[in-house]
C-alpha positions in Angstrom: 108.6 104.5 77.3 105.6 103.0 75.3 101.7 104.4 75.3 100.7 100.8 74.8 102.2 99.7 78.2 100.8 103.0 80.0 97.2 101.9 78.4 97.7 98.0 79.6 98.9 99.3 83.1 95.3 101.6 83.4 93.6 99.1 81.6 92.5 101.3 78.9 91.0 99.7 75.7 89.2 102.4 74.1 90.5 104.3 71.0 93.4 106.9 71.0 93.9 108.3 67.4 91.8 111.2 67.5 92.2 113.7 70.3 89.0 114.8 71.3 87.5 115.4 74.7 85.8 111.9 75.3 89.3 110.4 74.2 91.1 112.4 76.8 87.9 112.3 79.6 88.2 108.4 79.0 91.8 108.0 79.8 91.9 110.2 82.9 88.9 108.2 84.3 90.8 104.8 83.7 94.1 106.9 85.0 92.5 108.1 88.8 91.1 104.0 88.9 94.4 102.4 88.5 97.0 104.8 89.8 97.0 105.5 93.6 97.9 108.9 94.4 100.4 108.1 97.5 103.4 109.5 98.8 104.5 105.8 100.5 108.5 106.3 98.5 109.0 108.8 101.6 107.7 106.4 104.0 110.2 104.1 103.1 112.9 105.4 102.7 113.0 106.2 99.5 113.1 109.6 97.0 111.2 110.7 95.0 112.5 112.0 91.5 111.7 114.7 89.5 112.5 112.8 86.2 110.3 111.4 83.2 111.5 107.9 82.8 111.7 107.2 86.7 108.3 108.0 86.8 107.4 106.2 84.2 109.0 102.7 85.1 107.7 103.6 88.7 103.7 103.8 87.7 104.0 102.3 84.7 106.3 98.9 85.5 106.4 99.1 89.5 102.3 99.2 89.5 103.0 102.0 92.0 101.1 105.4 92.5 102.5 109.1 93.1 102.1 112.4 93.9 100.9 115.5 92.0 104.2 115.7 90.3 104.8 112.2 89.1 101.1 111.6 88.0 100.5 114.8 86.0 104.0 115.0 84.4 103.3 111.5 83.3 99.5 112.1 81.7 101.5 115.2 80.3 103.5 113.4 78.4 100.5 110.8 77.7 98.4 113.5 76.3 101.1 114.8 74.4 101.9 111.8 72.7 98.6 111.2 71.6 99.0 115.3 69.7 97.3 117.0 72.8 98.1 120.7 73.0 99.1 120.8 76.8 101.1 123.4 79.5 102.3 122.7 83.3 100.8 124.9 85.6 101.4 125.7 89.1 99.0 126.1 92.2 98.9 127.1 95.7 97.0 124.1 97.6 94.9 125.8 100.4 95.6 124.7 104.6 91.7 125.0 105.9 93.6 124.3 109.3 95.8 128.4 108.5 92.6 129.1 106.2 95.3 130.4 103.6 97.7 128.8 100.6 101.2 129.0 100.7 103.3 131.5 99.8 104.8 129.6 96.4 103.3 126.6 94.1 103.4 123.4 95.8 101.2 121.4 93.2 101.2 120.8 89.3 98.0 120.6 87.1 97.6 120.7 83.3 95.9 123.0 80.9 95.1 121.2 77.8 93.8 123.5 75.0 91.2 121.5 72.7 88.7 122.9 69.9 89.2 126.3 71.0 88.0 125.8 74.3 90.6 125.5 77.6 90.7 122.6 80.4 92.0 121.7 84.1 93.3 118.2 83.8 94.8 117.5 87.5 95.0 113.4 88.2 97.4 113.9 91.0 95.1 115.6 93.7 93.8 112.7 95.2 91.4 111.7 98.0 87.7 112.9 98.0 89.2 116.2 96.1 90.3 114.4 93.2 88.1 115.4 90.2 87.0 113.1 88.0 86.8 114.3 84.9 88.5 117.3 82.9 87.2 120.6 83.8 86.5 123.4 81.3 88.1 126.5 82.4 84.9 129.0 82.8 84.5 130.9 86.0 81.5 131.0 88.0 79.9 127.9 86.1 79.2 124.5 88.9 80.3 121.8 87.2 79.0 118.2 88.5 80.9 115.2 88.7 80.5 112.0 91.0 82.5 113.5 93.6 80.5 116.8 94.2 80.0 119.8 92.6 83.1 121.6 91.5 83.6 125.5 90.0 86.4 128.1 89.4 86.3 131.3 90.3 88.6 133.8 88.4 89.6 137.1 90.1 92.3 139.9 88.5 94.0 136.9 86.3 94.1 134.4 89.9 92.0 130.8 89.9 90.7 129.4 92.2 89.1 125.4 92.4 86.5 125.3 94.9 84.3 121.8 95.7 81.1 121.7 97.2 80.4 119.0 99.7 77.7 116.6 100.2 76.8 115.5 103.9 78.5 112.4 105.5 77.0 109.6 106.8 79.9 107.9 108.9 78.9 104.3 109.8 81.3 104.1 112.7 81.5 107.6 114.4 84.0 107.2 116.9 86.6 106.8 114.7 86.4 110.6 113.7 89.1 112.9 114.5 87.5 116.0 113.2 84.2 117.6 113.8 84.6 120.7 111.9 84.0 119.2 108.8 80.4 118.0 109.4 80.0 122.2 109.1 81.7 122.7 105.9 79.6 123.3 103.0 82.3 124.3 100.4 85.5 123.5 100.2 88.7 125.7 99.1 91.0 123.5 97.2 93.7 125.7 95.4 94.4 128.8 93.3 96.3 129.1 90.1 97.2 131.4 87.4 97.6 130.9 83.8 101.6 131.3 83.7 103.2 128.2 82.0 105.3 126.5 84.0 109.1 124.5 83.1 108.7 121.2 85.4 112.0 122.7 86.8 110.3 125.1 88.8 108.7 122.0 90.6 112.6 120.4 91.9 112.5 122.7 95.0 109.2 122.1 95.7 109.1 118.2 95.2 112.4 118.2 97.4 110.6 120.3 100.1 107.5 118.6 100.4 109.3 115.2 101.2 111.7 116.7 103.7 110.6 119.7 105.8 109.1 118.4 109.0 106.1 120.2 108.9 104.8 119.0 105.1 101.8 117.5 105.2 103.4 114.2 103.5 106.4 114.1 106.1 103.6 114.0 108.6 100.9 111.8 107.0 101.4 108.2 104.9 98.8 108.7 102.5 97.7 106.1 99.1 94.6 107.1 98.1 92.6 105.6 95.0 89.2 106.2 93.1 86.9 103.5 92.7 84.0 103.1 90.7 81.5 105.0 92.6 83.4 106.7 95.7 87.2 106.4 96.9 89.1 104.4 98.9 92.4 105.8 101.3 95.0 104.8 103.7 96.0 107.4 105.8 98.5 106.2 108.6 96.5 103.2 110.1 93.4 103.8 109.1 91.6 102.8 106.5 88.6 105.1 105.1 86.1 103.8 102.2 83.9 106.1 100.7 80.6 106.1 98.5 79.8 109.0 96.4 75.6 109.8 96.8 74.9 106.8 98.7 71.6 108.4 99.1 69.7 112.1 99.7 72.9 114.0 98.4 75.0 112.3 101.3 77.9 110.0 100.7 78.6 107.1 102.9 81.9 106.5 104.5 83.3 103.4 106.3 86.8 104.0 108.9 88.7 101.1 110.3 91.7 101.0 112.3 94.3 98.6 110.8 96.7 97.1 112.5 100.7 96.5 111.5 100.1 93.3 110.1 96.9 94.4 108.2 98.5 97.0 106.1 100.8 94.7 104.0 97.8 92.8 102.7 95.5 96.2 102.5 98.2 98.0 100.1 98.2 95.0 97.6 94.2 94.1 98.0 92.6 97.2 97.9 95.3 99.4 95.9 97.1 96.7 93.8 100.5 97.6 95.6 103.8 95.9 96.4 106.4 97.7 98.0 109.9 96.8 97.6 111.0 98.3 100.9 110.1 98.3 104.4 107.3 100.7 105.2 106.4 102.5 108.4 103.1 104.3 108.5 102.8 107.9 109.8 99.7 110.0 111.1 100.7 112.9 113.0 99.0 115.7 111.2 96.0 116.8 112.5 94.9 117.7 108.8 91.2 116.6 107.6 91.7 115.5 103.7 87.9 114.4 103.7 
């Protein structure tokens, strides 16, 4: 494992000897640009491991994405290299569909401790959730980035990351499969405490959410990757682009259907891609991530 090849595969170029917030702010934002987060592996028949190194040669040599578990273990260890102070934690990803969050930790984030201040570093989230840059941990306090207007709200030593959405305009509105979301204004996105974490609390977790049948990444093929100004995601067939503040607070967002023979081409144009396996796309969840 070599931090030079991790900065050549995000296309960092920017300096790395001091650790300082615009060091670290830098190389998550080249990070969320390069790496998909995607949960393909399980679409194609393959498993996805819980281990450093396999991780590692996976993003870093395969040019492939991951999930919350491969990504943030993997800018743990980035950020630890470069003499970061940073600790695993573990949150409960809210279901607006049950309007609750699980019962244990199905997700891993980062606290990074810097200048006697604390932050969220979480590059695995993906979609039009992902943040962009490292959040400071205050409670109460909107914080804006491109995406929207995140905040945490701290209650009796529990955290919870809240998002606050900007209208739609959908250029082709029959492809929408959910009205409800027009409606919201906020959005739940987890909870968390400040327990450190062992990334062996995560094995059952990251064995569970690529087997049960009812986990959301059983049920859904998902690669989504930030862009420069908005995101871009494949989600079973269909392809959704999306443009952070188009205009008037509203983002704009583009849905096509592809079909079999597009998606080959679409994983390796718009997400830099290659598979080594046969993959079969899956939407049967009924689960907005917009």
């Amino acid at each position: 494992m070599d931090i030079k090849e991790y900065f050549a595969r995000i296309s960092y170029q920017g300096s790395h000897d001091k650790p300082d917030l615009a060091t670290m702010s830098d190389i998550f934002q080249h990070h969320i640009q390069a790496v998909p987060f995607e949960n393909l592996s399980i679409h194609c028949g393959e498993s996805i491991e819980l281990d450093l190194e396999a991780t590692y040669n996976k993003i870093v040599r395969k040019n492939r994405g991951g999930w919350c578990m491969e990504n943030n273990y993997l800018l743990s260890w980035v950020l630890k290299t470069l003499g970061y102070n940073v600790t695993l934690l573990g949150a409960k990803v809210y279901v607006p569909e049950l309007d609750a969050y699980p019962d244990e930790i199905d997700h891993l984030l980062l606290q990074v401790e810097l200048d006697g201040k604390s932050y969220i570093v979480d590059g695995g989230f993906g979609m039009a959730y992902q943040l962009w840059q490292p959040m400071e941990l205050i409670s109460g306090m909107d914080q804006p980035q491109t995406p929207g207007v995140f905040h945490f709200q701290e209650e009796s030593g529990t955290w919870y990351l809240e998002k606050v959405k900007r209208k739609q305009w959908v250029l082709n509105q029959s492809t929408l499969t959910s009205q409800n979301v027009e409606n919201e204004v906020c959005r739940r996105i987890y909870l968390f405490t400040l327990q450190p974490r062992d990334i062996e609390e995560f094995r059952g977790c990251n064995a569970h959410l690529q087997t049960a049948p009812d986990s959301l990444f059983v049920t859904k093929s998902i690669c989504s990757l930030q862009t420069a100004d908005g995101i871009r995601a494949l989600v079973g067939w269909k392809l959704t682009e999306m443009k952070y503040n188009y205009r008037d607070n509203m983002d704009l967002v583009e849905i096509r259907t592809l079909t079999d023979e597009e998606i080959e081409k679409t994983l390796k144009e718009k997400f830099n891609i290659t598979l080594d396996k046969k993959f079969v796309p899956v939407n049967t969840s009924r689960l907005s991530l917009f």
